[in-house]
C-alpha positions in Angstrom: 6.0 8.7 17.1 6.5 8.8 13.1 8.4 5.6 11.4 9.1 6.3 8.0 9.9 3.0 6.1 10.8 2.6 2.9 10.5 -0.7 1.2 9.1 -2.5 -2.1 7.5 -5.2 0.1 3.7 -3.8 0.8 3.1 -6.6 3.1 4.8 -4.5 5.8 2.2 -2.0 4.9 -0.3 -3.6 5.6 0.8 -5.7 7.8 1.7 -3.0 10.2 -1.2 -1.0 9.4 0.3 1.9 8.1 -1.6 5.3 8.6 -0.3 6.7 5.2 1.1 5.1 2.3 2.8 6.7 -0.3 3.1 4.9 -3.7 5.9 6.1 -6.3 6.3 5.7 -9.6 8.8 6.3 -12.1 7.8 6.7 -15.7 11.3 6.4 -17.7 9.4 6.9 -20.7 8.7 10.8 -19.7 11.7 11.7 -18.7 12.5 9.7 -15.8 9.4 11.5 -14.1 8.3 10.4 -10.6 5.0 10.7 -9.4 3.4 10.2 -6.1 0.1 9.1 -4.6 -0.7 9.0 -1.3 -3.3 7.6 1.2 -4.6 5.8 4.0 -5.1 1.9 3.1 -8.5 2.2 3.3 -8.9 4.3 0.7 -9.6 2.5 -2.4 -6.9 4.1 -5.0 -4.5 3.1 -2.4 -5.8 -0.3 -1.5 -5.6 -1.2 -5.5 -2.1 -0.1 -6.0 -1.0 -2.0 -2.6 -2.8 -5.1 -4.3 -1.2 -4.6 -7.8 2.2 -4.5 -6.0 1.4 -7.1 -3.5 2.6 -10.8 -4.7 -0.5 -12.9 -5.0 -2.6 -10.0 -5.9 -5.9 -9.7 -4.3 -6.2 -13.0 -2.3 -2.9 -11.9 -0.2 -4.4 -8.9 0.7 -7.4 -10.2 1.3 -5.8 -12.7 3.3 -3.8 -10.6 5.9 -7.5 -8.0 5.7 -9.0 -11.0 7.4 -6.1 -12.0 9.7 -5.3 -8.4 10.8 -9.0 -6.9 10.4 -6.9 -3.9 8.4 -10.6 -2.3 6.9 -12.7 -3.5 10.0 -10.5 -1.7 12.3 -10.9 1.9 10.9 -14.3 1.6 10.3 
C-alpha cells in the first residue's frame, strides 16, 4: 500500500513513521523556485529539517523518538 500525505504538520511524519519524507521549499527570492529533498527519517539531513519544522524543535522530536522508538526501530 502507498499513502501519500501532504501536510505542514511533521508530527504526522513522524508520528506515523513515514518511510520517505519529502521536504519542499520555495525560495521567492529566486524566482519562486522550489526545491526538494528527500529521505527516510533516519537520515540525518532529513531528521534536521523535520526538527526545524517541528514546533518545539528538538525536544518534540526527541520526545515522540522515545515514545515511538522512530530511530531504534530501523536500526
Amino acid at each position: 500500500r502507498q499513502i501519500i500525505i501532504v501536510t505542514h504538520n511533521p508530527n504526522l511524519a513522524v508520528v506515523c513513521d513515514a518511510d520517505q519524507v519529502i521536504h519542499s521549499r520555495l525560495d521567492k527570492a529566486d524566482g519562486n523556485r522550489v526545491t526538494y529533498i528527500a529521505g527516510a527519517i533516519e537520515n540525518p539531513a532529513i531528521t534536521q529539517l523535520i526538527v526545524d519544522v517541528l514546533e518545539g524543535t528538538k525536544p518534540a522530536f526527541d520526545l515522540r523518538d522515545a515514545k515511538y522508538e522512530i530511530l531504534e526501530r530501523s536500526a
